[in-house]
C-alpha positions as CSV (number, residue, x, y, z in Angstrom):
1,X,20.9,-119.8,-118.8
2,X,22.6,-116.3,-119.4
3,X,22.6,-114.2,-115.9
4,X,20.5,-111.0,-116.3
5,X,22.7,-107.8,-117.4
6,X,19.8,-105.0,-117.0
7,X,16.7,-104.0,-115.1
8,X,14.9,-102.2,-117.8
9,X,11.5,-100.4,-116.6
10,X,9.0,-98.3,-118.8
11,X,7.8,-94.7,-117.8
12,X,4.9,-93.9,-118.2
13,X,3.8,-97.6,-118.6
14,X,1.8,-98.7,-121.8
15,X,0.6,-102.5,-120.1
16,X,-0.6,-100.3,-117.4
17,X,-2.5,-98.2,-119.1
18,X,-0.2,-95.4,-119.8
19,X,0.2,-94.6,-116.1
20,X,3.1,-93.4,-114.3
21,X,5.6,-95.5,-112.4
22,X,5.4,-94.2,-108.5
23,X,8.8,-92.4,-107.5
24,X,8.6,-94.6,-104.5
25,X,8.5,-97.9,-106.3
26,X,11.5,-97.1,-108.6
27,X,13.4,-96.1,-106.0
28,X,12.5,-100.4,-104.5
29,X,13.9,-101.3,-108.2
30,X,17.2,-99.0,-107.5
31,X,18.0,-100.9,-104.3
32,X,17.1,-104.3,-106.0
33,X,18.9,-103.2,-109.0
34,X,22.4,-102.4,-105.9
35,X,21.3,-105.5,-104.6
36,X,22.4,-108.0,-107.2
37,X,24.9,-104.9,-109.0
38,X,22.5,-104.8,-112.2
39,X,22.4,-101.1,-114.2
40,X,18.6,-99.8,-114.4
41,X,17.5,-98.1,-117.5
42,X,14.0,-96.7,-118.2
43,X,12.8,-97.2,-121.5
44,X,11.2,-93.4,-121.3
45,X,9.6,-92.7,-124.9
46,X,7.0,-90.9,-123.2
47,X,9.3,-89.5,-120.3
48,X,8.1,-86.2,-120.9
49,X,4.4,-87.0,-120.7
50,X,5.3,-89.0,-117.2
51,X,7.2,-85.7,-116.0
52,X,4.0,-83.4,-117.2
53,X,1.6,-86.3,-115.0
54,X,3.8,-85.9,-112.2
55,X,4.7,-82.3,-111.7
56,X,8.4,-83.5,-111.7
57,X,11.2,-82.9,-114.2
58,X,12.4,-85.6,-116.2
59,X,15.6,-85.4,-114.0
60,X,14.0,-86.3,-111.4
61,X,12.5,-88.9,-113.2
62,X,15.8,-90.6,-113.9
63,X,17.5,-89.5,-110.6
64,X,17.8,-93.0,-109.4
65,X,18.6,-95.1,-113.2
66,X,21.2,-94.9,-114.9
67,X,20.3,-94.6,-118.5
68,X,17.6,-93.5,-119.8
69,X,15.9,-93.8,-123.2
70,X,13.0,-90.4,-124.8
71,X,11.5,-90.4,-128.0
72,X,11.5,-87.1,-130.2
73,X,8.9,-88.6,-132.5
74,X,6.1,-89.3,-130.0
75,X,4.1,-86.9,-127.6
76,X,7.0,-84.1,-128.9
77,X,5.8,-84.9,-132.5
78,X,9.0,-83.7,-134.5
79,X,8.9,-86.3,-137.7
80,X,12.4,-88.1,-136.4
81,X,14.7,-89.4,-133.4
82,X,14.9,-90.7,-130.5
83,X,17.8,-89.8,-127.6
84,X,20.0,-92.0,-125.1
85,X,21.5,-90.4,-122.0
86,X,23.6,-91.8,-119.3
87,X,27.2,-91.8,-118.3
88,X,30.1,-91.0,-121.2
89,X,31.8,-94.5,-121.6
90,X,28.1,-96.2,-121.6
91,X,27.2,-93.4,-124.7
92,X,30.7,-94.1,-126.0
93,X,29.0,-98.1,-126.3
94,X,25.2,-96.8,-127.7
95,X,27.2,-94.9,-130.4
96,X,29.0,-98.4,-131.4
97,X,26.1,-100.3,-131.6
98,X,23.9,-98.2,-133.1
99,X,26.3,-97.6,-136.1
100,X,26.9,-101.4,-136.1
101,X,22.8,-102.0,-136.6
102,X,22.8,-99.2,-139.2
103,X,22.0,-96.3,-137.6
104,X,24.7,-94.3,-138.6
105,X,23.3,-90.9,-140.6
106,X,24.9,-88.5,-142.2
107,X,23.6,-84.8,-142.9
108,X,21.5,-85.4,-140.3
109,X,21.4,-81.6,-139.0
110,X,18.2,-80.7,-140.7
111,X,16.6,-83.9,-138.4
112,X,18.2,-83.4,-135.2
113,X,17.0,-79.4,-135.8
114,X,13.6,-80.8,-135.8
115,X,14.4,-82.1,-132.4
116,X,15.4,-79.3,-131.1
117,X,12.1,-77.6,-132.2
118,X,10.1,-80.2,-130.1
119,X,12.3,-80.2,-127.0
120,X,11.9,-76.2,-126.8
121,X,8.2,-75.8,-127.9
122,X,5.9,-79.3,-127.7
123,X,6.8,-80.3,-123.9
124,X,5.0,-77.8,-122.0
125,X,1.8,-78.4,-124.4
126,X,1.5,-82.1,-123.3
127,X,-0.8,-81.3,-120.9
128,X,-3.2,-80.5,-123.4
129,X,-3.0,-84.1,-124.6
130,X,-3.5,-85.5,-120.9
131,X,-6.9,-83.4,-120.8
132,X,-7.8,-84.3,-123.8
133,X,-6.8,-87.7,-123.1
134,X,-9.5,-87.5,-119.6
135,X,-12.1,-86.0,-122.3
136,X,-12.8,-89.0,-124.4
137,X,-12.6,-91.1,-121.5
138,X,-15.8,-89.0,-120.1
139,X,-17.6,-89.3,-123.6
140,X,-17.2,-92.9,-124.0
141,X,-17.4,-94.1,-120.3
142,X,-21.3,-94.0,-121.1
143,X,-21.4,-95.8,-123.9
144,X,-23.1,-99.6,-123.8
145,X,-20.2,-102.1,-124.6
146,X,-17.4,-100.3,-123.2
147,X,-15.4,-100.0,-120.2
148,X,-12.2,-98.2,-119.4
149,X,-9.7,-100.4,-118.2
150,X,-7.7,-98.6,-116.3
151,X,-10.6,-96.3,-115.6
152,X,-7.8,-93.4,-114.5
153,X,-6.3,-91.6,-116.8
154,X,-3.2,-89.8,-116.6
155,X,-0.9,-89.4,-119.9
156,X,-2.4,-89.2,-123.2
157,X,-3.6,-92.6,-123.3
158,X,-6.7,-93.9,-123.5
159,X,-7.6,-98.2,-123.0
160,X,-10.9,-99.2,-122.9
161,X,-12.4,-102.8,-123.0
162,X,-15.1,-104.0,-126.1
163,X,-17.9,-105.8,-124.4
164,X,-20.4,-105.4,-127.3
165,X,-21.3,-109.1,-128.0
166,X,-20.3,-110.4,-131.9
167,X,-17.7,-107.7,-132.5
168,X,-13.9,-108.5,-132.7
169,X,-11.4,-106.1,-132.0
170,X,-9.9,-106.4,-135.7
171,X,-13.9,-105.4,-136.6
172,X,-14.1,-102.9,-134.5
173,X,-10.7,-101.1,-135.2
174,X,-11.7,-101.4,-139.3
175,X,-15.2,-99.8,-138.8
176,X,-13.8,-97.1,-137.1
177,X,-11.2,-96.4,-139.5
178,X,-13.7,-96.1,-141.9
179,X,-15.1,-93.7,-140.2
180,X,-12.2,-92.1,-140.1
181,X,-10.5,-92.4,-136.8
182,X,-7.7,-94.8,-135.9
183,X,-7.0,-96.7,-132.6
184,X,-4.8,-99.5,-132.2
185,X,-5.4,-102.6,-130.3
186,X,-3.0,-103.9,-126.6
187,X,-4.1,-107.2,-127.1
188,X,-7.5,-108.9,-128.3
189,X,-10.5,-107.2,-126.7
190,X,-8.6,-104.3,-125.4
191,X,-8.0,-100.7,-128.1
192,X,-5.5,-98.0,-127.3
193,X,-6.6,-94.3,-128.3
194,X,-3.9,-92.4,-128.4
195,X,-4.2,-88.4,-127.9
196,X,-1.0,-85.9,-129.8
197,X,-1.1,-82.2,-130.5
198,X,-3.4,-82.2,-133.9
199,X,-6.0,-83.6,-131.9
200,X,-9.0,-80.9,-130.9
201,X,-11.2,-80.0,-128.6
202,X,-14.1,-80.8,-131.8
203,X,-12.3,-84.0,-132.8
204,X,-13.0,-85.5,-129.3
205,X,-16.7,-85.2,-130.2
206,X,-16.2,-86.7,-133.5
207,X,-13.9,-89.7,-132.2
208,X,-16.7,-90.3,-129.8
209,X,-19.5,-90.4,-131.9
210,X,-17.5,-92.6,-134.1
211,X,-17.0,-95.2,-131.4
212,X,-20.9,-95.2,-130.5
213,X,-22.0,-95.4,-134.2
214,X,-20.0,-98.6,-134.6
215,X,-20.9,-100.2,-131.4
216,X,-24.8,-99.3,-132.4
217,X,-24.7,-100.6,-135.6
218,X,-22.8,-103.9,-134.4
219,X,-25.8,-104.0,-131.8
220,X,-28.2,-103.5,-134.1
221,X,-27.0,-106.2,-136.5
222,X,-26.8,-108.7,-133.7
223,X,-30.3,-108.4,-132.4
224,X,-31.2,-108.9,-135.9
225,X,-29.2,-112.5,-136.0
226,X,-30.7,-113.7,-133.0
């Protein structure tokens, strides 16, 4: 058995909901990490949403890792990217790699321009996506055959349990999409709603009335099986 070379921990946390690591509990995972001389990293795609949840800067975020990993294509929404920071001889070794599993680009100015636009304009927005985020949660809390699991919301994420008897999550997911919103699914009983910056105020309406039209109609079909 290979020893472990990295403690790698996820900010904000998707199995969890979407919810942001404690500063106090990262901090355990630095002196564990000094413990048994391991590097920590955060695997921070959503970094920026965590630092908007927190009322901290994403520096402060990574004060106590040593690398850490933010997508450009995510809650920023530019259409490309993602970033690596950490110490120079570590980049030096991310720049290696990545060029030996073809990521190498050329001309890429035009993409990493997009990037820019995003870093300077879509960050302080996020919090827009967080409320609307808490939104839907309120409009489908009510609804018969679903629960929110975690019922605290704090990014942009939504999870919610399907207790409607007879209906799959694959079912579910496909009725809705023809209804024309689109979720995803953590695991089997369990959808993830997702909240970015073309998302409205009106559209929260519409993705909740979506959500109680299919669980109606899957209730109404049942009752008329048994």
């Amino acid at each position: 058995m290979r020893a472990p070379g990295v403690i790698v921990l996820e900010n904000p946390h998707c199995q969890n909901g979407g919810r942001v690591l404690p500063r106090p509990y990262i901090k355990e995972v630095r002196a564990f990490a000094d413990e048994h001389g391991l590097p920590l990293h955060i695997d921070g795609a959503r970094i920026f949403n965590a630092a908007i949840a927190s009322k901290r800067t994403p520096a402060e975020i990574a004060e106590d890792v040593d690398s850490i990993m933010f997508s450009l294509s995510k809650g920023l929404a530019a259409p490309f990217g993602s970033m690596v920071c950490g110490a120079r001889p570590f980049i030096d070794r991310v720049k290696r790699y990545r060029k030996l599993l073809g990521g190498g680009l050329r001309q890429a100015g035009i993409m990493a321009s997009a990037g820019i636009v995003a870093l300077q304009t879509m960050v302080g927005r996020l919090a827009e996506d967080h409320r609307r985020a808490q939104l839907l949660g309120e409009r489908i809390r009510a609804i018969p055959g679903i629960r929110l699991e975690p019922s605290v919301i704090e990014t942009n994420m939504v999870f919610f349990r399907l207790e409607q008897d007879g209906l799959s999550t694959s079912d579910f997911l496909t009725a809705l999409s023809r209804r024309g919103v689109r979720m995803g699914a953590l695991r089997e009983g369990v959808v993830r709603a997702v909240l970015h910056y073309l998302i409205s105020d009106e559209d929260i309406e519409v993705i909740a009335n979506a959500v109680r039209s299919v669980l109606q109609a899957q209730a109404r079909w049942f009752a008329s099986k048994n």
